[in-house]
N, C-alpha and C positions, 0 to 999 in steps of 0.2 A: 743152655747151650743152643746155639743157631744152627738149625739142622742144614741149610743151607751152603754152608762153607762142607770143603772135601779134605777128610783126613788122608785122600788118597789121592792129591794132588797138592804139590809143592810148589814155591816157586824161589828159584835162586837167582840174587839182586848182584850187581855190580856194575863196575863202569865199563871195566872188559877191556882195557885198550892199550894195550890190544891183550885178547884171549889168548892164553897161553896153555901149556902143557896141563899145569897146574890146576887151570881152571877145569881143564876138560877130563880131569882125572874125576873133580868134584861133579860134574856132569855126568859121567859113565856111571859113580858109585850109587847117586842119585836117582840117576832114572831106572837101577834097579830096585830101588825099595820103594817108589811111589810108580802110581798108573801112568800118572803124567806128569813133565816136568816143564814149567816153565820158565824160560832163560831171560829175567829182567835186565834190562841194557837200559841205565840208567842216565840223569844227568845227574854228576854231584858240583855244585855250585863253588867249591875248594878246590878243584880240580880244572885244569887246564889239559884238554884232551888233545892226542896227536889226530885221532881219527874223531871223525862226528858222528853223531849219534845215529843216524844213516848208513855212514861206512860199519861202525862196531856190529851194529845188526846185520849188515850183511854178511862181516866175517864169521860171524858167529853161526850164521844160516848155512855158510859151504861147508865148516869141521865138524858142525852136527851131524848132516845128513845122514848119514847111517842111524843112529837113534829114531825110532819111528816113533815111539812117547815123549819127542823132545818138542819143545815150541820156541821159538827166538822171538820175542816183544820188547818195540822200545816202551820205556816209561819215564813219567817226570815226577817230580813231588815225592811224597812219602810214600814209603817201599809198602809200608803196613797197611796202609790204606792199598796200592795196588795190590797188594796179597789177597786182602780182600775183595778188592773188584772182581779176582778172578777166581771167587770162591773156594781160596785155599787155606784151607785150615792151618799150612804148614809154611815157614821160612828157611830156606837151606841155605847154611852160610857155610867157609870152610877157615878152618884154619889152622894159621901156619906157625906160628911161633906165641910167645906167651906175651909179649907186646899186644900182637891180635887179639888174644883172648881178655885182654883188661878191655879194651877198645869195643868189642864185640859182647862182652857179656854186659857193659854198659848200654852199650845199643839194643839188646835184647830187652834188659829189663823196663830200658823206656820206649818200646815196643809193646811189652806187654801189659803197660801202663795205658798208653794209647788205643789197641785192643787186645780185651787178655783172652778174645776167643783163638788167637793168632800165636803158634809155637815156632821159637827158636829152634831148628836140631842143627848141632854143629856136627860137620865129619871135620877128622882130623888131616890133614893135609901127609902123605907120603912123605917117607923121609928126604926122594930124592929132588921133591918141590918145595919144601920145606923152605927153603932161601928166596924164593925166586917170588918175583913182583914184576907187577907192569913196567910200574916207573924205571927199576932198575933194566929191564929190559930194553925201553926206549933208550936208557942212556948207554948203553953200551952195542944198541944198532947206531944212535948217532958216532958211536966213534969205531965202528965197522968193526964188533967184533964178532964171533962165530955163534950164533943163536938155535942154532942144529940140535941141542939137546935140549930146549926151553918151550921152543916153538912149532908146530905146523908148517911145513913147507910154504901154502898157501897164505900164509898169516907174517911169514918172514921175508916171501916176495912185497906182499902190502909195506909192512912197515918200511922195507929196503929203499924201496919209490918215494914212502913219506920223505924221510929222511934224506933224501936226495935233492926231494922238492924243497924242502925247509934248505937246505945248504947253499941252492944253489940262488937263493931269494938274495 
């Protein structure tokens, strides 16, 4: 074992875009069971992002701010390998439905294949976030509908603008 790496610092990967309720639920629960938590804002290469990986990180830097163990980084490339860059023994992933959990414990395993000093813990996603995704979120602000219970004030004005911007192209 690589004494190196911190079984008391996590880091949780995603594209985040935009961050939601849901995410930040996986945030809060997080940053109480590790010292520090660090929030990986990802590129995924499959994905066509509303916000850029500049914006994501910022969003993600205003709804944390009260967590003083939080840290918002962007990253590119494999999540496992940045896990380890930043000396964390741990990967916190969340999830939501059992679709995720085929998908995710796939991704764990060829994680741990890549490096096995590097652990998967998954939380379970709340029941009342249980449904909710980025993507479907972006699709139902493009067609203006009420995101008061998914989103952050701050994070619903953002996408609002996205979305206005995009319409009015």
């Amino acid at each position: 074992m690589n004494s190196s790496l911190s079984s008391r610092t996590a880091v949780y990967t995603g594209t985040f875009d935009p961050v939601h309720l849901g995410h930040l639920d996986i945030v809060q629960r997080g940053c109480r069971i590790v010292d520090k938590l660090i929030v990986a804002v990802g590129v995924n290469p499959d994905k066509n992002t509303f916000f850029s990986l500049e914006e994501r990180v910022d969003l993600l830097q205003q709804v944390t701010r009260s967590y003083p163990n939080v840290e918002i980084l962007p990253f590119t490339g494999l999540a496992v390998k940045f896990v380890r860059s930043m000396g964390a023994r741990i990967m916190l992933r969340g999830l939501r439905t059992l679709s995720d959990m085929e998908y995710e414990f796939t991704m764990s395993l060829m994680n741990l294949n890549l490096d096995p000093e590097i652990e998967t813990v998954f939380l379970m996603a709340k029941e009342e976030f249980s449904h909710v995704s980025s993507s479907l979120l972006r699709q139902i602000a493009s067609l203006q509908g009420d995101l008061s219970k998914f989103l952050p004030a701050e994070i619903q004005l953002a996408l609002k603008k996205r979305v206005d911007q995009l319409q009015t192209k």
